[in-house]
N, C-alpha and C positions, 0 to 999 in steps of 0.2 A: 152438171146433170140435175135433174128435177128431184129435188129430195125433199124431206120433211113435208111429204104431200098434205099426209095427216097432225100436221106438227101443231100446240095449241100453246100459246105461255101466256101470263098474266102482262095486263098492259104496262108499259114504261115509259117514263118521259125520253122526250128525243136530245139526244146531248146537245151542248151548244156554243163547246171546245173549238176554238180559229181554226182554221186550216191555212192559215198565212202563209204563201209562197210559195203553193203547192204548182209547178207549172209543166206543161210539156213544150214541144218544139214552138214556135212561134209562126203562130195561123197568116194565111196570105189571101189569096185569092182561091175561092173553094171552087174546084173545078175536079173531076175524076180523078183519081190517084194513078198515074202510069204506073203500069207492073213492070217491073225488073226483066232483067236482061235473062233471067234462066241459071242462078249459079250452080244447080247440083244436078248430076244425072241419076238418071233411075237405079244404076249399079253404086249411087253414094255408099262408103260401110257404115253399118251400125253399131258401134261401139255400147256396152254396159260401164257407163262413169262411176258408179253407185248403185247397191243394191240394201236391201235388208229394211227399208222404207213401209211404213205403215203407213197406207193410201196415200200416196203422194197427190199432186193436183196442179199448182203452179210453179215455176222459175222464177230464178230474176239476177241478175247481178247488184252485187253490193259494190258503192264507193272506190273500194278496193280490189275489185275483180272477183271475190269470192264467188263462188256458186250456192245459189241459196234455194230449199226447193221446201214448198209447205206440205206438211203431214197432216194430214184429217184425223187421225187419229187412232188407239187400237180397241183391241176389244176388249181392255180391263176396263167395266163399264158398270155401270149399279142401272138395271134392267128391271121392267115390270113383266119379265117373263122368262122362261128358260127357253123357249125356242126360239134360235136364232132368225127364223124363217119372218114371225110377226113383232119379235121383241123389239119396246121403244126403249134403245138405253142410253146414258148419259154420264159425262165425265169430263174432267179437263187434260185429255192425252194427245191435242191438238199440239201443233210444235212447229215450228220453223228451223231448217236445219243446213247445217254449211258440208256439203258432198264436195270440197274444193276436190280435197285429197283423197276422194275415195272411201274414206269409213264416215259414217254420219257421225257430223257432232250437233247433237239440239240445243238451239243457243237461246230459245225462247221455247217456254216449254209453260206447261199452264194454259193451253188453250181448248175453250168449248171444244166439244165434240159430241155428237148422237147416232147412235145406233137406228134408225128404222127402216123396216122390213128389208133386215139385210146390205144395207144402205150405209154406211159411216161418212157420213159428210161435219166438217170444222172449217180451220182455217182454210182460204181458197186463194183468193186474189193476193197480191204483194207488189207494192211499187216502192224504189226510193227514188227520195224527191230531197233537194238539196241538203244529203245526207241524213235524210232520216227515213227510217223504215214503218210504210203504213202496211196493215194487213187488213183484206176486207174476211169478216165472220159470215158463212152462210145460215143461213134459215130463219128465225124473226123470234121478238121476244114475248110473243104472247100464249098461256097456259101450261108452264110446266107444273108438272103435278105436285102435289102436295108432299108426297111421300118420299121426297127426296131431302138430302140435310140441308141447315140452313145454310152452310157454308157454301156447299156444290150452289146452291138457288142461289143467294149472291151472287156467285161468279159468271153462272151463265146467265144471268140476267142483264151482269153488264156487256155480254162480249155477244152472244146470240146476234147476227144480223147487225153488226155495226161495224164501222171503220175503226181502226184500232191501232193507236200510234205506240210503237215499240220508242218507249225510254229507257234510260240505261243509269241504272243504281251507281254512281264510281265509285261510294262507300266501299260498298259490300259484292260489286263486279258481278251483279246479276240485271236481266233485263225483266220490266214490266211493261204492261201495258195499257194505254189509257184509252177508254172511247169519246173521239172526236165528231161520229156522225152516225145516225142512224137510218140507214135505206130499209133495212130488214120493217122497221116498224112503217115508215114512211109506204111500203109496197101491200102491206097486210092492209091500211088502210083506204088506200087508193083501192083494192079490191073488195072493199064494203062499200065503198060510194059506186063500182061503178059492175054489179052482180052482173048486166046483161052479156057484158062480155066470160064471164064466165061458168064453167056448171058443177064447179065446186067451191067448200065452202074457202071463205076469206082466209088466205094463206100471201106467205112470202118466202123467197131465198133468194140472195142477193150471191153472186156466186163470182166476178170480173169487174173488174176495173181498170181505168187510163187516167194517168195523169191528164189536166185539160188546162187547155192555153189559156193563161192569164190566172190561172188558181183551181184548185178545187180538182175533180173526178167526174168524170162519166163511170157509169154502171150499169151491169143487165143484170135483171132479176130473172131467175128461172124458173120462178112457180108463178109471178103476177105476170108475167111475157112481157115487162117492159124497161124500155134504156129512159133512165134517169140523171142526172146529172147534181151533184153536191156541190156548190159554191165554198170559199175558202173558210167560212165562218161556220160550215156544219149543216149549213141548211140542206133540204132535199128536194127536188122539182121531178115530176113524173112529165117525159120528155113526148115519149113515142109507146101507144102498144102493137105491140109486132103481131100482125095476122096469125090464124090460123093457117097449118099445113093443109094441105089438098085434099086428104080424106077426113080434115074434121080434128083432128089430133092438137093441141098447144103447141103453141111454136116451140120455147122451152129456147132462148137462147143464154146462150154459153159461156161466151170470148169477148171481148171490146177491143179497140183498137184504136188508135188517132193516127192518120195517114199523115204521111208529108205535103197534104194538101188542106192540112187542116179539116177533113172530113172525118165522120166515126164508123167504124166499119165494125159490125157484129154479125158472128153465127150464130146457128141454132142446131140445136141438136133433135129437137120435135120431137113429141109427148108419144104416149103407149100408141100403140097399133098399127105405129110408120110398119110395114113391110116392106115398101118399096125402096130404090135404090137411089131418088133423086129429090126427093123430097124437101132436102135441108139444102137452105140458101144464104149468101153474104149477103148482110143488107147494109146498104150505104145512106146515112145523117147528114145531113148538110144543115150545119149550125144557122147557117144565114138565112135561109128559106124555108128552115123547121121540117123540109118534106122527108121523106124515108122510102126507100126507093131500093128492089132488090137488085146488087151488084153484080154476082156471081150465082150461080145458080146447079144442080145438079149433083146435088150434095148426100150422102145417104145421115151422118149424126157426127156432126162437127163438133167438139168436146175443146179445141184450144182453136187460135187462130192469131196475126199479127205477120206485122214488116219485116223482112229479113234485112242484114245490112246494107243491102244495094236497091232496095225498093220492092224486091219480090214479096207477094204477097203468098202466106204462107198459112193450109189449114188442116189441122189435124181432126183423123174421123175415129170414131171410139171405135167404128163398126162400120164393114163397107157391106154391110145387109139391111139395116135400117133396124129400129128400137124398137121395144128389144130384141135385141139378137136372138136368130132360131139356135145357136148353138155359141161357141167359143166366142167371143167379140175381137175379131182377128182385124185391126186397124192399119191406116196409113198415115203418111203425114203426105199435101200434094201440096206442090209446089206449083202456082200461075206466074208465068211469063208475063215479058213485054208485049208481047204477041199474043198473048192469050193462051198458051200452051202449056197441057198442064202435065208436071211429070210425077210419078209415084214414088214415093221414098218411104223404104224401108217394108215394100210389100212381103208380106209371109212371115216378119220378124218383129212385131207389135201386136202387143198381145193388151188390148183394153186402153191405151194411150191415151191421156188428158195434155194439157197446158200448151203451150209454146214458148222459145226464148227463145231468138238469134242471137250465133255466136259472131265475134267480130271479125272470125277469118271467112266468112261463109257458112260457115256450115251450121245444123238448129239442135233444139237439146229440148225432149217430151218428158212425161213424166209416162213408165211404160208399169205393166201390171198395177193399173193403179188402183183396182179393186180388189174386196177379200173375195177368193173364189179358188174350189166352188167352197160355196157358201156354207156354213157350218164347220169346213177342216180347219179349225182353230189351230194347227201348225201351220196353217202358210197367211198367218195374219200379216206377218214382216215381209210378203215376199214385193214390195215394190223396187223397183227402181228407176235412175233415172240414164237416159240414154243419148249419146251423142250422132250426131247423122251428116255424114260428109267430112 
């Protein structure tokens, strides 16, 4: 989601940490990605795997099969305000957490996080890549305020809007983590060089990522509207900026994706004032011919998206009314066919849904109440969870 609209930090050098080895499926001939045969029906059940999650956002499997879902973080935050409503606040209660068995255990814990306008956006994205676990940091590292300690301001200075490789202490059997690349800053900048595209001031939030064939990441930013790509050394490259929506709004995308055809597939969720119901679109990258070109179409705010295990292409909506929601943000996950047919999963039983993961028997697994709401009830800050489908 489009967060840290108004977010300002002081400038940082961009890291410049290997990304050696980093790779996804192995790219062929880029041709449209055939969607899948159709695995789940609209009556799939929806099961609670995990609850008690403080903003949950992405999935992922680990190595080992674990289930791993990242937390943004909670509300014990050092705030330049008491109202929850306008307060910018800040802390490291970001986390990464294994829901295998059902009770969250945080296995990395020490991560950015910020509070604004009701907003708690941290950790977001999460890929492993031959064994080792990256997390992408939403929002960018330029103007945090003064009046924060010097310890908090070290930390999110390193982690604010960077790629962030989870190491692991075997001394002392704790994880850290280092930053290997920075999009967050790479995207604030790309939005001072190029104002006409936008009518606010220079901002960034890097919010998804895909492993990419031969090394390195793709990424969408959801405050500058654009997929990026990070090579294995750190570097950053601004690829694509994604159009405006129909009535004027930010694209605002969301999700990335690397097809089995070697192409990048990204939603968007589209900025304030979407009303309508179709607004948000898959857009499809073709590495070879650099074009961008809408996929999938008829979308109301796609907040996760990705391949299921048999090629279905699979997207999750925060909201099937469009952003912001007139009322509750009552989401689905749709499932597109081989055929192009698309079925509704988990209608009536998703309640603000983010991320996507395929499971390997078929079935997918969202990150569901993934917002504090309503907003201000500081008891139901824990209520995320994460939910199984099919």
């Amino acid at each position: 989601m489009r967060s840290l609209k108004r977010f300002r930090m002081p400038l940082a050098a961009a890291a410049a940490a290997a990304l050696a080895g980093v790779a996804a499926a192995p790219s062929g001939q880029v041709a449209a990605a055939e969607k899948g045969s159709g695995t789940l029906s609209e009556d799939a059940p929806v099961e609670v795997v995990a609850e008690g999650l403080h903003s949950p956002r992405d999935l992922t499997w680990s190595p080992e099969g674990r289930l791993l879902v990242s937390e943004a973080g909670g509300i014990k935050q050092l705030c330049d305000s008491a109202d929850t409503m306008t307060a910018n606040c800040f802390s490291t209660s970001g986390a990464i957490t294994d829901v295998t068995d059902g009770e969250p255990e945080r296995i990395v814990e020490g991560l950015a996080s910020n509070v604004n306008n009701a907003e708690v956006v941290g950790p977001n994205a999460m890929e492993y890549v031959d064994g080792k676990l990256y997390v992408l940091e939403a929002g960018h590292s330029i103007g945090l305020p003064d009046w924060l300690p010097r310890d908090l301001t070290r930390d999110l200075k390193r982690q604010y809007g960077r790629v962030l490789q989870v190491k692991t202490d075997k001394w002392h059997k704790k994880h850290r983590v280092r930053p290997v690349a920075n999009p967050g800053l790479a995207g604030y900048r790309w939005m001072t060089e190029n104002p006409e595209l936008t009518s606010e001031d220079p901002t960034s939030n890097p919010v998804s990522m895909a492993a990419k064939p031969g090394g390195g990441f793709y990424y969408v930013d959801a405050a500058a509207n654009i997929l990026g790509e990070i090579d294995r050394w750190g570097n950053v490259e601004v690829l694509k900026w994604f159009p405006r929506a129909p009535n004027g709004a930010d694209a605002v995308p969301t999700c990335v994706d690397v097809g089995p055809d070697g192409a990048v597939y990204a939603g968007q969720l589209t900025g304030f004032g979407n009303t309508g119901q179709n607004a948000a679109n898959v857009y499809r990258y073709d590495p070879d011919t650099g074009e961008l070109e809408v996929w999938e179409s008829g979308f109301a705010t796609i907040s996760g998206c990705g391949f299921g295990a048999n090629g279905d292409f699979y997207v999750t909506q925060f909201d099937t009314t469009g952003f912001p929601s007139p009322g509750e943000p009552q989401g689905v996950v749709t499932q597109i066919a081989k055929d192009g047919t698309r079925t509704e999963l988990g209608l009536g039983e998703l309640f603000a849904p983010q991320g996507f993961l395929a499971g390997p028997d078929g079935s997918v697994y969202v990150a569901n109440n993934s917002v504090w709401y309503p907003v201000g009830t500081t008891n139901r800050w824990d209520q995320g969870e994460v939910v199984k489908i099919g």
